[in-house]
C-alpha positions as CSV (number, residue, x, y, z in Angstrom):
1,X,73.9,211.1,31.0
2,X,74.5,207.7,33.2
3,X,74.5,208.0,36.7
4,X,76.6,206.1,39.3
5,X,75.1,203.3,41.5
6,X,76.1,203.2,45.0
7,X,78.1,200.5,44.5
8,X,80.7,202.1,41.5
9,X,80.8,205.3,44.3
10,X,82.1,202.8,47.0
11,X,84.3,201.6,44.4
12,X,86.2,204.4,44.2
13,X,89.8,205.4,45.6
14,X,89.1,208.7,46.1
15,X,87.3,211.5,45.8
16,X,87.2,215.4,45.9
17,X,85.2,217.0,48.5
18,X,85.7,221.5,47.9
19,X,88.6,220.8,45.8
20,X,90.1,218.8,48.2
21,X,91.7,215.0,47.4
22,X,90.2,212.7,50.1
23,X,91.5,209.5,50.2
24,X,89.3,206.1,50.6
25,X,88.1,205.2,54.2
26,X,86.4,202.3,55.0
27,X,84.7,201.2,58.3
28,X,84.2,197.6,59.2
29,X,83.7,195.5,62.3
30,X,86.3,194.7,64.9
31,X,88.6,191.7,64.3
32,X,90.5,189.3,66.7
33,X,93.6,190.3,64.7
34,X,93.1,193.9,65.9
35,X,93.2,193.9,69.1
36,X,97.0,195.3,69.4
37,X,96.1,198.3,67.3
38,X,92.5,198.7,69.4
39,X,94.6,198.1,72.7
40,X,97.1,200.4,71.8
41,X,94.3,203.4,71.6
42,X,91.7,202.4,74.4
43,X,94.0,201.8,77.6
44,X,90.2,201.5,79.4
45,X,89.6,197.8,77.8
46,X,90.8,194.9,78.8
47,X,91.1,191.3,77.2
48,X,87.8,190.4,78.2
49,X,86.2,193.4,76.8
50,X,87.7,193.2,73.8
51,X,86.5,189.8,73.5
52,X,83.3,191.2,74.2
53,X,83.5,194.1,71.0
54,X,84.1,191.4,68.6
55,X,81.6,189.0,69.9
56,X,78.9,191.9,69.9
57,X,80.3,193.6,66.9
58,X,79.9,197.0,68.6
59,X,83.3,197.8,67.9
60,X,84.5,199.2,64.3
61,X,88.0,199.7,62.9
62,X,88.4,203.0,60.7
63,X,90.4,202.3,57.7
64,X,92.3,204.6,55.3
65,X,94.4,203.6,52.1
66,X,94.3,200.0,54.0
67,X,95.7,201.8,57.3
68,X,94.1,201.4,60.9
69,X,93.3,204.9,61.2
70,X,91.0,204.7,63.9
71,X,88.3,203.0,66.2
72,X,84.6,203.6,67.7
73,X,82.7,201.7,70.5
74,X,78.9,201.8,71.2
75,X,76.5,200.5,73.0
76,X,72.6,200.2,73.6
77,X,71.3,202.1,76.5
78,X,67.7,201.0,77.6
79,X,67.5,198.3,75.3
80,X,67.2,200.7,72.3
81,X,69.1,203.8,72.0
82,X,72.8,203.7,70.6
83,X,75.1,205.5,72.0
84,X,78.7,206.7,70.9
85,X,81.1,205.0,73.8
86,X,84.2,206.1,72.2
87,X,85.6,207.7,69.1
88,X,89.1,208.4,68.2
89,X,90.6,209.2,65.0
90,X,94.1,209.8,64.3
């Protein structure tokens, strides 16, 4: 029986997680184009930190069926521990 490489399971559209249809979600990096949609959810940044996200990619876009479904911030505390700023998913 042939298995399925990580790639062909990132492939897919959708999946069933306890007989339950879960649509494709993607997370990527923050974008200059997203700000609106970012500032729209995070009324505690302002242009310059935005600017900042995007130029330290510690911001991420949550994305579902091509949809901006949410957003998370981090940063490093003491030089080496990440830590979970803000989450928000709608």
């Amino acid at each position: 029986m042939d298995s399925l490489s990580v790639e062909e399971n990132i492939m897919l559209p959708w999946v069933y997680i306890n007989n339950c249809r879960v649509n494709k979600m993607t997370v990527r990096l923050m974008e200059k184009q997203d700000k609106d949609f970012v500032m729209s959810i995070d009324k505690h940044v302002d242009d310059t930190g935005y600017d900042r996200r995007v130029y330290t990619k510690t911001g991420y876009i949550m994305w579902e069926n091509d949809i901006p479904v949410g957003m998370m911030h981090y940063s490093v505390l003491w030089d080496n521990l990440p830590f979970l700023n803000f989450i928000f998913v709608m």
